[in-house]
N, C-alpha and C positions, 0 to 999 in steps of 0.2 A: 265666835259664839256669844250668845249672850249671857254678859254678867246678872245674874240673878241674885247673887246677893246686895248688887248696891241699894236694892229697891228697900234694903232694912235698915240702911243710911238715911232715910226719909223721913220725916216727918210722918207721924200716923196722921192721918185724914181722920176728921170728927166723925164720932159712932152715933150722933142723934140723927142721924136721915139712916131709916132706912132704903133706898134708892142709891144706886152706885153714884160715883162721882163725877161732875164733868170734867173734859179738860181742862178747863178754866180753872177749876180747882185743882187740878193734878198743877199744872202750872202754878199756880201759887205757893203749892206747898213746898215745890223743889227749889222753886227761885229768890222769892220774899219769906220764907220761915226765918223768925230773929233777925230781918232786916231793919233797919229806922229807916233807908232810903229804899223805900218799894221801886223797885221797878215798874214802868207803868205797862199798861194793858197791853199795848200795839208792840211792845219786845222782849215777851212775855215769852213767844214760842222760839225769837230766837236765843234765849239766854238757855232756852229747857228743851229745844227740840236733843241734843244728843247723848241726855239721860233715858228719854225715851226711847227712842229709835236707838239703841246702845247696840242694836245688830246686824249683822250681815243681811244686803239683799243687793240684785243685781239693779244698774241703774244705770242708763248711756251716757256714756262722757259729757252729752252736748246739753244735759240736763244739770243744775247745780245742785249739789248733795243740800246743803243749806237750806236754800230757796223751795226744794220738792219737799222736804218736811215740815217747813212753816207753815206754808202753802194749805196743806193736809190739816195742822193742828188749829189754823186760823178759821178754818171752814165750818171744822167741828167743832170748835170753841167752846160753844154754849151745850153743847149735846153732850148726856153720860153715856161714860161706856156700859157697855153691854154685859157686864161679868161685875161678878162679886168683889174682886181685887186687882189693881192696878197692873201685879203679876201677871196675872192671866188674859189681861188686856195687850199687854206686849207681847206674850208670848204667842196667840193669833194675829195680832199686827203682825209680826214677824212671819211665823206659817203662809199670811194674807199674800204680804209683800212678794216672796220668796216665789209664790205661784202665779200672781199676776202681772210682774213687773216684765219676763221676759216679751209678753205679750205688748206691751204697753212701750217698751223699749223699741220696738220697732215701728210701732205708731208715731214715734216722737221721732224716728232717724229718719221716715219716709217724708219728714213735714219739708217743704221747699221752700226758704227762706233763712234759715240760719245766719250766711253772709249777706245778709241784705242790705248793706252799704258797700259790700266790695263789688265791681266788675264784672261781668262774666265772660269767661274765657271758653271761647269752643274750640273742640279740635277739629280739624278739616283735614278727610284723606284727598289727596288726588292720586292718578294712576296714569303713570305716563308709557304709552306702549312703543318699544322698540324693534328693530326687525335685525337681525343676525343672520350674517350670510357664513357659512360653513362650507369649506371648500376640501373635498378626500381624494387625494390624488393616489389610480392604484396603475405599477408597474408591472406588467407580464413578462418576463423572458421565456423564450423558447430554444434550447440549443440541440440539435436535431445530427447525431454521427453516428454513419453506416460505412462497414467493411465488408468486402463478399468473399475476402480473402482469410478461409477458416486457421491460416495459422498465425493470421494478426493476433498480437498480446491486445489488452485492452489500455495498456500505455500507449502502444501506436495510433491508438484510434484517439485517444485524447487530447498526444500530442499533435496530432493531424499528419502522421505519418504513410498509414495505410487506409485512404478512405474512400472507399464508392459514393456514398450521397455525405452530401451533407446539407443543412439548412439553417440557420440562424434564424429567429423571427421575435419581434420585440410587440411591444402592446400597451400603451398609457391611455387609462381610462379616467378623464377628470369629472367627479360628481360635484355638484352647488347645491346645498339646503340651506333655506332659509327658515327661520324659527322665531318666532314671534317670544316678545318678552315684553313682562308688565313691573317697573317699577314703582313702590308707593313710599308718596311722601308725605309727611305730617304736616299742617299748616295753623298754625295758633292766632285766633282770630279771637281779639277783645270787644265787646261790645258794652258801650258804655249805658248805665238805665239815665235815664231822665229823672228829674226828681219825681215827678208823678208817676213814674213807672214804680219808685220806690216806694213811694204813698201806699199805691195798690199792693205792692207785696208785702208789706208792711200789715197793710190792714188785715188780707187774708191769711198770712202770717198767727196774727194774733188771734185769728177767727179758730184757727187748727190747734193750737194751742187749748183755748180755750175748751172745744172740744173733746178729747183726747180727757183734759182734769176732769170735765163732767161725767165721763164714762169711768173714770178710775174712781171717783167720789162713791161712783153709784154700787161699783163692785164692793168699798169698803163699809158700807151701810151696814151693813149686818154685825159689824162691832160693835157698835151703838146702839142705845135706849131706841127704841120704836118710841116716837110719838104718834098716839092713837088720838084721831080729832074727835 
């Protein structure tokens, strides 16, 4: 959460304008207050972006925490904020971020070029089909023992003592199925860019980037002084 009291560790900002203050000034007053070596203009937002931004909001790894809020504070540099006090200017930064970053977060994860000096590596399935013979071999016996002689025991007849018919008969039934089978295999195939291959993703690269900050600039306007031409 945000520390809210640090903002009384600050320097007051001069009470003769009445118009809120810009960045530029919010920056000055956090970083050069009681300094004899000012820091100069162009490192201005990186010596003061993380009194500002002192909050939680979500942000893709593949974006630098640093760099996204310089970025932001360099843009608006010369523009006041939109509220009475510095306070309240962070605290809707913060609300701002919080709402529009998940949006913005997958804008910047969708963008195709990140590694654009490494290689690219595809994967390749193949499927190679096999044939399987299945062979079920089934045995029948048949053992077939008749007495017409009603005082035969049924030992005699078993043991082939006392028999009228008799018949043995056997039966091997061999089946073949054959069943088809698909194995797949992974193949990792590198494919190297050309420097001009890099050039181009590179360029458009930086084209989607650039994009992407124009739309996030546009949603944060509303912090900020309107200038009215």
């Amino acid at each position: 959460m945000m520390n809210y009291y640090q903002w009384s560790l600050m320097p007051i900002l001069p009470t003769n304008n009445i118009e809120p203050p810009t960045i530029f000034a919010i920056l000055q007053s956090i970083v050069n207050f009681g300094k004899e070596d000012k820091t100069k203009v162009p490192n201005l937002a990186k010596e003061g972006h993380s009194q500002i931004f002192n909050f939680d909001y979500p942000l893709t790894s593949k974006i630098n925490k640093e760099k996204f809020e310089c970025m932001i504070l360099n843009h608006f540099l010369m523009r006041r904020i939109n509220f009475e006090t510095v306070l309240i200017f962070q605290i809707q930064l913060e609300n701002k971020l919080n709402e529009i970053m998940p949006f913005y977060n997958k804008l910047f994860n969708s963008i195709d070029g990140w590694d654009i000096f490494q290689d690219e590596i595809h994967d390749l399935e193949s499927n190679n089909t096999s044939e399987t013979d299945y062979s079920n071999k089934m045995s029948n016996e048949d053992d077939l023992r008749n007495s017409n002689m009603p005082q035969s025991r049924i030992d005699n007849v078993k043991d082939g003592s006392y028999l009228t018919n008799y018949s043995y008969n056997t039966s091997n039934n061999n089946t073949t199925t054959k069943t088809n089978g698909k194995d797949k295999n992974v193949l990792h195939e590198t494919r190297n860019r050309t420097p001009m291959e890099k050039i181009e993703v590179y360029k458009a690269f930086q084209d989607e980037i650039k994009n992407v900050y124009t739309l996030l600039y546009k949603d944060l306007e509303p912090l900020f002084y309107q200038i009215i031409p």
